[in-house]
N, C-alpha and C positions, 0 to 999 in steps of 0.2 A: 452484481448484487450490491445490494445498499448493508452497509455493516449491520452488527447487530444491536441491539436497543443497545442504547449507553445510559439511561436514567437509570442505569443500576447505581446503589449507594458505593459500591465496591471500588472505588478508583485506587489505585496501587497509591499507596502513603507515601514512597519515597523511590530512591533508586530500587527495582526491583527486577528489571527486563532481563530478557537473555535472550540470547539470539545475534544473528546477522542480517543486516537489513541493508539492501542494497538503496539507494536514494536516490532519483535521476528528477532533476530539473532545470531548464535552463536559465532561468532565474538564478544569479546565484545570492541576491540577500535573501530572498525565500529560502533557499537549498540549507545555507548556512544557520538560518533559525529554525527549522526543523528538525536538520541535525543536532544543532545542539539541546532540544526538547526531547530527544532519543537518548541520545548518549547522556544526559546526566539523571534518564530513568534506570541507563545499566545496559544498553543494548551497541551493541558495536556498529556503528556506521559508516557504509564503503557509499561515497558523495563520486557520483558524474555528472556532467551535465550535458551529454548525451548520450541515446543507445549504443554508438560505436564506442564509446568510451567507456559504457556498462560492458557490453559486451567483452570488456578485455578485460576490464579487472573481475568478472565474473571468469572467465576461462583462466585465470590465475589462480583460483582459489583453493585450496586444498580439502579447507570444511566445506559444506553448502550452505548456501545460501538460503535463511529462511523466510523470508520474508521479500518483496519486491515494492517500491512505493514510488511510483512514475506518475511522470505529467502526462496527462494523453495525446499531449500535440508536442512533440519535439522536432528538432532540426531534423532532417533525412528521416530515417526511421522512425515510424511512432512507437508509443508503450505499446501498444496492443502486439507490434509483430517482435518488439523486448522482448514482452511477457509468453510472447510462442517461442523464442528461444532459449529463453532463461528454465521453461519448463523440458526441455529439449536435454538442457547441460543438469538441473534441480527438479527433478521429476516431482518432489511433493512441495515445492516452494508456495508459500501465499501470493498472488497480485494484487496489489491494492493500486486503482487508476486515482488519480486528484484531478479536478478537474475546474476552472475557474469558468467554464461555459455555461454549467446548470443546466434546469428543463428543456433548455431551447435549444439545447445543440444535438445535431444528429449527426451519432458518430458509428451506424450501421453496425457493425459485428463487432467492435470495441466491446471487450467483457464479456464476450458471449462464451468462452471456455469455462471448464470448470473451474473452480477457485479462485474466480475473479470477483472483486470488491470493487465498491467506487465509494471514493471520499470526498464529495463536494466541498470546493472551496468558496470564501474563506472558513473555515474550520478553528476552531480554539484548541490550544495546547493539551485543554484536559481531552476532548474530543477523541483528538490525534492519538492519545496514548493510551485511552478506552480502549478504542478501536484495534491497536496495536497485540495489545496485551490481550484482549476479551479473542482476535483472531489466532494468534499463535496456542493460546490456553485451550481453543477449542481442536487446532490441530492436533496439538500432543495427546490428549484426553480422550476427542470424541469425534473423530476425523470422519466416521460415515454418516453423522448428524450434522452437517453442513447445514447453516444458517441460509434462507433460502435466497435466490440470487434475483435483485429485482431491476438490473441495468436497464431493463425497457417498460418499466413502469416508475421511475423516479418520481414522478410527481406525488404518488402513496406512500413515498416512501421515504424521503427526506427527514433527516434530522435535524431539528436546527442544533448548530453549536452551542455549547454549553456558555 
């Protein structure tokens, strides 16, 4: 699903997140300026830079995990079979895919679960943290009105960054 409209006026003023957000890319000057776009909104971020490496700090965790924001092409494992795991160990976790391939890439069942999101990249900071916040906000609140999931019609559906 492509997130939900972000031309809301409503962008969080300042630090305001809450939550745990697991973070996997293997990029790590990307990884590392995402995270820290996260974390000085107020949101905890646990940084791998692959699924084996999510995968173990996620079975470490004591809280859950709420949120999930993965590359959808990683080393061995991709997001997609993450994000079936991570639902496995985080049964109400958010996925959010990022993806730097756009329209043109066919990545078959990628996102085709429920609660899967895609973030086309590149993406802006305010974007990112629309996105973040407008998803988690609608979990707590109003979880059976799920924003509708549009991963196989992107082209309707893109947002440009802000």
């Amino acid at each position: 699903m492509y997130l939900p409209d972000l031309k809301q006026p409503n962008a969080p003023a300042g630090p305001s997140g809450t939550g745990t957000i697991l973070l996997v890319d293997d990029n790590d000057a990307f990884r590392s300026v995402i995270s820290t776009f996260l974390q000085s909104s107020g949101y905890k971020v646990l940084e791998a830079r692959s699924a084996s490496e999510a995968s173990i700090i996620a079975a470490h965790q004591e809280k859950p995990i709420d949120l999930l924001l993965t590359d959808v092409v990683l080393p061995g494992v991709n997001g997609d079979q993450l994000g079936d795991y991570l639902r496995f160990l985080f049964p109400q976790i958010t996925v959010v895919f990022m993806s730097g391939y756009g329209t043109s890439a066919n990545f078959g069942s990628v996102g085709s679960q429920t609660g899967a999101h895609m973030l086309p990249k590149p993406f802006s900071k305010k974007t990112l943290l629309l996105a973040v916040a407008q998803l988690l906000h609608w979990k707590e609140n109003d979880e059976k009105h799920a924003p509708l999931r549009a991963w196989g019609n992107v082209t309707n559906s893109i947002h440009q960054p802000a």
